[in-house]
Structure formats: C-alpha cells, structure tokens
C-alpha positions in Angstrom: 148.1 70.9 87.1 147.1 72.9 90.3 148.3 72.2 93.8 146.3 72.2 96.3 147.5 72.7 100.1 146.7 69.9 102.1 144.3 71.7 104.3 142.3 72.3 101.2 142.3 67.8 100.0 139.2 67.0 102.4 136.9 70.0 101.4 134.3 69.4 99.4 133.7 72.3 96.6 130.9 74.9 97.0 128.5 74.1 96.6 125.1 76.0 95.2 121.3 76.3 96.7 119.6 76.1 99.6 120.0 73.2 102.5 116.5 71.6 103.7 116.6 73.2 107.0 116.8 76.6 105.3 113.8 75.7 103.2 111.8 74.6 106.0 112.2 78.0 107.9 111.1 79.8 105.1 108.5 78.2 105.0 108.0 78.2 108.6 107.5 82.3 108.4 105.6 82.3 105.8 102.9 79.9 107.2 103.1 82.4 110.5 103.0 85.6 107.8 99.4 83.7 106.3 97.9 82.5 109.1 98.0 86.2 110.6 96.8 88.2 107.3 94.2 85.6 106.6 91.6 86.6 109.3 92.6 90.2 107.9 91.6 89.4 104.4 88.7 87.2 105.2 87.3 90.5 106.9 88.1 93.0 104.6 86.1 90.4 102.6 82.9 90.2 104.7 83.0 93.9 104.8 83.1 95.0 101.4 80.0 92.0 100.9 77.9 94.2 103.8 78.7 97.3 102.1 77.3 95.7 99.1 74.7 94.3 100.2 73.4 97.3 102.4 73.5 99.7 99.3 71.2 96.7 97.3 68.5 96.6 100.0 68.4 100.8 100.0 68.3 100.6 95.9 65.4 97.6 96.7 64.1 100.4 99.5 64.2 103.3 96.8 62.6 101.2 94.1 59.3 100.3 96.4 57.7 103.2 95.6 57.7 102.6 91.9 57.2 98.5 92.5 53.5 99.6 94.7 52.4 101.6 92.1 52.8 99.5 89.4 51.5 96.8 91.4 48.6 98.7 92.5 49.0 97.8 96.2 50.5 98.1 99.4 54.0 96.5 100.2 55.1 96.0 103.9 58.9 95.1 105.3 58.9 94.1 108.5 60.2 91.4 110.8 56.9 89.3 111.3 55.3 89.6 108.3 54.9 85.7 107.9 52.5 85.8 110.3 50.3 88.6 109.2 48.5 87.7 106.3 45.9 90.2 104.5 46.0 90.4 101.4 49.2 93.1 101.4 52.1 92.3 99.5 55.6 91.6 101.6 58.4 92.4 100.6 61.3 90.4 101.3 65.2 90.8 100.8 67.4 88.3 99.1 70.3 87.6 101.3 73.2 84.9 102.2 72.3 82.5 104.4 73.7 83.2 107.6 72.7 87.0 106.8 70.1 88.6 108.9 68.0 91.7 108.4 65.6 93.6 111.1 63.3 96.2 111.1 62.1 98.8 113.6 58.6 97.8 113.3 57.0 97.5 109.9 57.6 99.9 106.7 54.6 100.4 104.3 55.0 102.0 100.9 51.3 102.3 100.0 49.4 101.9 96.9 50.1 105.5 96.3 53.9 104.9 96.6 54.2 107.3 99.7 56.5 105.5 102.0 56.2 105.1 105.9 60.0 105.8 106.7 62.1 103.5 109.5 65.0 101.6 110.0 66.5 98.7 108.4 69.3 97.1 110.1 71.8 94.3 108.2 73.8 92.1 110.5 76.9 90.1 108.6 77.6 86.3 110.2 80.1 87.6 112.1 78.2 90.3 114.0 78.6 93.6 111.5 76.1 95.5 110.5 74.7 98.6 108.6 71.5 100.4 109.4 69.8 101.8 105.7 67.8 105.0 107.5 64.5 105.4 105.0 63.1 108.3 104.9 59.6 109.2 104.2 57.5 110.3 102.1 59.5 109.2 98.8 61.8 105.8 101.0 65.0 108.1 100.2 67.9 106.1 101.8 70.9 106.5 103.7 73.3 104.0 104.6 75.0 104.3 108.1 77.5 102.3 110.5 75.6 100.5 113.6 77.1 99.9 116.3 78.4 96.3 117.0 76.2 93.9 118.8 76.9 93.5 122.4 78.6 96.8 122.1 
C-alpha cells in the first residue's frame, strides 16, 4: 500500500488532453490564420483564370484566319458590333459573366484571312487585366500585363 503525504490527499491525478479554453484559442488563430490567406488564395485564383483565359482568346485570335477562310467571309471583333449589322460575321468571346473584354476599335480578318492587327484588352471582376497585342498580317498574338484600372 503506498502512502501518500497529506499535501498530496486533495490533488486530483493528471490528468490527459486539452481544457476547452485551450481549444477555443486554437481555434481562435486559426480562424485569424484563414481569414488573412483566403483573399490571398481567392486571388491567386482569379489570376491564374485571366491567365487562362487571355491565352484562349489569343488561340481564338490565331485561329480567325483559318475560321474566315473556311467560312469564305469576313469576321470583325470589336466593341459595337451589335449595332453594325452587314452581312459580316462577328466574332464574339465566350467568357464568365462578370468578365469584360474591349477592343481598340474593330479587328477584321478578311475573307482572305489577312488580319487587321489591334489590341484586345481582358478585364477580371476585380479590375485585372491582360492586353492580347495582334499582330497583322497573319493575327500572331502576344499576351501582355495592362496596367490596372484607375492606375
């Protein structure tokens, strides 16, 4: 039989784990950790989706050519094409909603797939963007950063 010493009677045991204030500020700092790296990852996000999407309206852009040949007619890209209507196919880009797309005037790829070169400018929901340069004669493209709005 052991002996305790009397100090030692009205102790309780260890005991194991984790009390529930200890739990709740752990999980204090890691709501704080999440709630910073979250607007982090949601941008990392929206950045690789413009990246992607910028080098699928160059590919679109570099296909055009081939696309008014085949067609046997003229296809325009511009930003007011919905009013214009005659006869001349226009060329649209798929996109997200809340994805906008503008053009320095209006790019023709004739009949003869011979392109009219400009700029094609994507702007993300949140304000990024990428300008696809297309060069003529053949719509070659190059994807570069542009500047932030309001920048």
């Amino acid at each position: 039989m052991r002996i305790y010493p009397p100090h030692a009677r009205h102790k309780k045991p260890f005991q194991k784990g984790f009390t529930l204030f200890e739990m709740l500020v752990v999980l204090a700092i890691m709501g704080l950790i999440l709630g910073l790296a979250a607007p982090q990852f949601t941008a990392r996000i929206e950045s690789g989706k413009l990246i992607e999407t910028a080098e699928s309206i160059a590919t679109q852009m570099r296909e055009a050519p081939m696309r008014a040949r085949l067609d046997g007619r003229t296809i325009r890209y511009g930003n007011a094409l919905q009013e214009q209507d005659d006869g001349l196919a226009q060329g649209t880009f798929k996109l997200d909603p809340g994805w906008t797309v503008r053009t320095n005037g209006t790019l023709i790829v004739s009949a003869m797939g011979l392109c009219s070169g400009g700029e094609v400018q994507l702007f993300a929901p949140s304000g990024r963007n990428k300008t696809i340069i297309v060069t003529a004669p053949f719509c070659e493209t190059r994807i570069v950063d542009a500047p932030q709005r309001g920048a």
